[in-house]
N, C-alpha and C positions, 0 to 999 in steps of 0.2 A: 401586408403593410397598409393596404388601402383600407381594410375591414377595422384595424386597429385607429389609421386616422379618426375614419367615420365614429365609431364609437368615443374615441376622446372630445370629438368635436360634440357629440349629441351629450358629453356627460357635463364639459364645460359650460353647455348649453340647460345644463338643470334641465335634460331628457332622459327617459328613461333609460340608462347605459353602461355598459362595464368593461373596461376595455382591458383588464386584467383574463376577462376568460376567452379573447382573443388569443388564439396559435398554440404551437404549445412553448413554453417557456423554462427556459434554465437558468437558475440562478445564480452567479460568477459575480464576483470581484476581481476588479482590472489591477493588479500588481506591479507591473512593469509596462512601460511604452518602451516598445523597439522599435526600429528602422521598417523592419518587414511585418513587425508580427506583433499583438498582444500579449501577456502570458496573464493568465488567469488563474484563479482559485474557481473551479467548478465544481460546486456542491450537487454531489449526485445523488443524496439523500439527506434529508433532516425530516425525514417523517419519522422512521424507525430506529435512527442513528445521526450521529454526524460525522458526514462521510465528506469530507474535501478532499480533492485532486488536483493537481497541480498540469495544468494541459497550455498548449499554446495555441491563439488564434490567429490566422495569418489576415494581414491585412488586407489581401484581394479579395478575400471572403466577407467581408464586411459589404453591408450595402448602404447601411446610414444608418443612426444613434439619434434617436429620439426622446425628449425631455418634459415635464411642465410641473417647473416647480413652484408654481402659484397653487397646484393643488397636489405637493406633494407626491407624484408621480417622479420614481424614480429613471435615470436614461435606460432605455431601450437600446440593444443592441441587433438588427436587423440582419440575422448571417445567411450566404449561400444555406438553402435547404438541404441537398446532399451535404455536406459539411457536417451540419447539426446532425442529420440522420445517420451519418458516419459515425458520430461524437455516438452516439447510445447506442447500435450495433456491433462496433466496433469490439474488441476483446480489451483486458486488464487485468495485473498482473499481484499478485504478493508474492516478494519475496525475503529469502530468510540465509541469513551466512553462521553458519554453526561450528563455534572453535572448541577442541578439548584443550584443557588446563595443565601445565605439567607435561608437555611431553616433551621436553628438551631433555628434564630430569630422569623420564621413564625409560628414555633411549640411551641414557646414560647408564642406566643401571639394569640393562637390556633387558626389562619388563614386558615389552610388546613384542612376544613372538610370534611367529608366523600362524602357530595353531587359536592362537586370542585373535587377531588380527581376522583370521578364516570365518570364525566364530560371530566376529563383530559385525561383517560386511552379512552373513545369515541372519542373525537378529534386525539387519535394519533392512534386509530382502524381506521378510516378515509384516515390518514396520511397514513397509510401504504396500506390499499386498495388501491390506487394510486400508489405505488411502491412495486408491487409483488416480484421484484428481489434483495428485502433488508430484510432482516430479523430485528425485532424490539423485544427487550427484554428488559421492562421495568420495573420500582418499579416506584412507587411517586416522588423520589425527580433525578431518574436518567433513561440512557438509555445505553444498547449496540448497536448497531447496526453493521451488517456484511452482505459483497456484494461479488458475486464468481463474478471471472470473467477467459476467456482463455486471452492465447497468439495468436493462430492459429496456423493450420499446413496446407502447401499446399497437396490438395488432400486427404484430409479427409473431408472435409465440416466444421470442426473447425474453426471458425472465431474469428479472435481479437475483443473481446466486452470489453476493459477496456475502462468506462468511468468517471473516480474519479471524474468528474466537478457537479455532482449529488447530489453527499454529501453534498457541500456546498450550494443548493438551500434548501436540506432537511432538516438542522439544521438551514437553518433562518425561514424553514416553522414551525420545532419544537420550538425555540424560538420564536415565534407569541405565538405560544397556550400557552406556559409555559406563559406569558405575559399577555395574555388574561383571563385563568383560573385560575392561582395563584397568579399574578401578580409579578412573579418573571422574570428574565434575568437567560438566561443559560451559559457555553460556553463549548467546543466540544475541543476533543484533537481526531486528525485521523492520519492513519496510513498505508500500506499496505503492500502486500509480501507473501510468501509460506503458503501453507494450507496443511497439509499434509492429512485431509479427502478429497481429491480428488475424483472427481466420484460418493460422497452424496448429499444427500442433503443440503438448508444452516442450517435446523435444525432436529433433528430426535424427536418424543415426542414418548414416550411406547404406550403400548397398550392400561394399564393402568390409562394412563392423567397425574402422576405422578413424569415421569422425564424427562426431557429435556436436551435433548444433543446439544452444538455449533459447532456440528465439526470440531473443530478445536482444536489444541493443545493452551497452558498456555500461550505460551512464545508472540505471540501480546498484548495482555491481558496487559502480564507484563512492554510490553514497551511502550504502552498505561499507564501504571500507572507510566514508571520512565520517561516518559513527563512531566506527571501530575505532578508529585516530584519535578522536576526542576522547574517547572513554578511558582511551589507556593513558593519554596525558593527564587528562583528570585523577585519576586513580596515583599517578605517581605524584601529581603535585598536591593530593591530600584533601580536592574539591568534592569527592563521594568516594567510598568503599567499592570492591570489585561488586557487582551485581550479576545476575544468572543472567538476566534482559535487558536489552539496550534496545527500544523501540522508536522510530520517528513520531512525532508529533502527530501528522497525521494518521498514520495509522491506529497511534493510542486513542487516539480523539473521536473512533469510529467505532472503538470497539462499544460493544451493547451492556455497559454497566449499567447496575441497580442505581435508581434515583438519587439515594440518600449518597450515594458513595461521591464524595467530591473532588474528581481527576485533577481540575486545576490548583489543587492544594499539592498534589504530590510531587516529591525532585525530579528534577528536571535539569539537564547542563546544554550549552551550546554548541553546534557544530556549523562548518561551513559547508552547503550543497553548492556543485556548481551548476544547477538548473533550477534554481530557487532565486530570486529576486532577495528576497531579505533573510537574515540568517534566522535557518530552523533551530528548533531543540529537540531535544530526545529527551525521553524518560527512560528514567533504570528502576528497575522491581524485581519480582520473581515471577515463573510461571503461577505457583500455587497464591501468591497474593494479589493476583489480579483476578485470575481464577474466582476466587472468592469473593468478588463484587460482582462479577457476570450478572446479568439478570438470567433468571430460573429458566433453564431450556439444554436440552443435549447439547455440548460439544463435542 
């Protein structure tokens, strides 16, 4: 704080001075004022992507909010260090809710028997042998799936490994098999953002065998389901077509598309999160047409 004074004072001062390459700094927008706490849009990359997350800052961690808009200088906001250091070591999560299509009608017409079923759960053991850094929580007719990932901190050895373009390979590889073995179609509602099991693992099971924990709190879950709500009201009341993908905003918004390709032209419908300040939207598309704007590089 005192290094940033001194340099805004020496710049105001027509001195040689920059008070921007003072500390290290995160770039956020203030969303909501609450009683205890801020909630923020924290942009944890716009070098390589744009990558917002939706985090909250509590008010006792604040130290003071600094401004000088004579020259353009945007407020500063001064937080507890551990805080901040917490904020970029800390872990974060994507995750992903995976419905098949028709199976009211399949169970109807007892299509899913035991040896399909045997079959299905082996293909997506397979599935997931190939992607150790995704956790795969399934029943018959559905999936969760959840991927930790950092931000980075320099000098720690923490590296940024978000790579959400993964997902979408792994839900057309899961829609094959759904395809293949029940001959059902699937589609995927994704999502990302705070984990507050930081530091775990992506699942704990007892000792037991008996219960299994997601590390993670309710509230993705939940806005994983108030996608899914909106999607299916939309759909019945004639506002889009069923689509394979139902994606959050932020998350669409971070994925690594080709230049030309223009995200904010594509449909979009509204949903209510309850840990969002203003109402999000989601995008609906397919795996392979999104796919197809990526920029050049393995998924």
């Amino acid at each position: 704080m005192h290094e940033f004074d001194d340099a805004l004072e020496k710049m105001i001062q027509r001195e040689e001075s920059n008070p921007y390459e003072v500390g290290y700094v995160s770039p956020v927008a203030i969303r909501k004022i609450n009683n205890q706490s801020l909630e923020l849009s924290w942009y944890a990359d716009t070098h390589t992507r744009f990558h917002e997350v939706s985090i909250t800052l509590p008010k006792n961690k604040v130290k003071i909010c600094v401004a000088c808009s004579q020259y353009d200088i945007k407020p500063y906001i001064f937080v507890d260090h551990e805080w901040l250091e917490q904020l970029y070591l800390r872990e974060y999560s994507v995750f992903a809710l995976i419905d098949a299509i028709g199976v009211k009608v399949a169970i109807r017409d007892n299509l899913l028997t035991k040896k399909k079923l045997i079959e299905l759960r082996v293909r997506i053991d397979e599935l997931a042998k190939k992607h150790d850094n995704i956790s795969f929580i399934s029943f018959a007719d559905s999936l969760i799936l959840k991927s930790n990932w950092n931000v980075g901190y320099l000098h720690t050895g923490v590296e940024y490994s978000y790579h959400p373009e993964i997902f979408l390979t792994v839900v057309n590889d899961i829609d094959k098999i759904y395809q293949e073995v029940l001959g059902l179609k699937i589609y995927a509602v994704l999502t990302q953002g705070s984990n507050e099991y930081y530091g775990e693992s992506l699942l704990h099971i007892s000792e037991s065998k008996n219960h299994i924990c997601l590390n993670s709190l309710g509230v993705p879950f939940a806005e994983l389901l108030a996608i899914e709500s909106a999607a299916k009201n939309a759909i019945k009341s004639g506002i889009h077509p069923p689509m394979q993908l139902y994606v959050d905003e932020q998350f669409y918004h971070s994925l690594q598309f080709k230049f030309e390709f223009k995200k904010n032209d594509k449909p979009q419908n509204a949903y209510s999160a309850i840990m969002k300040s203003q109402e999000p939207n989601y995008f609906y598309s397919s795996c392979n047409e999104l796919i197809k704007y990526l920029q050049e590089r393995k998924y």
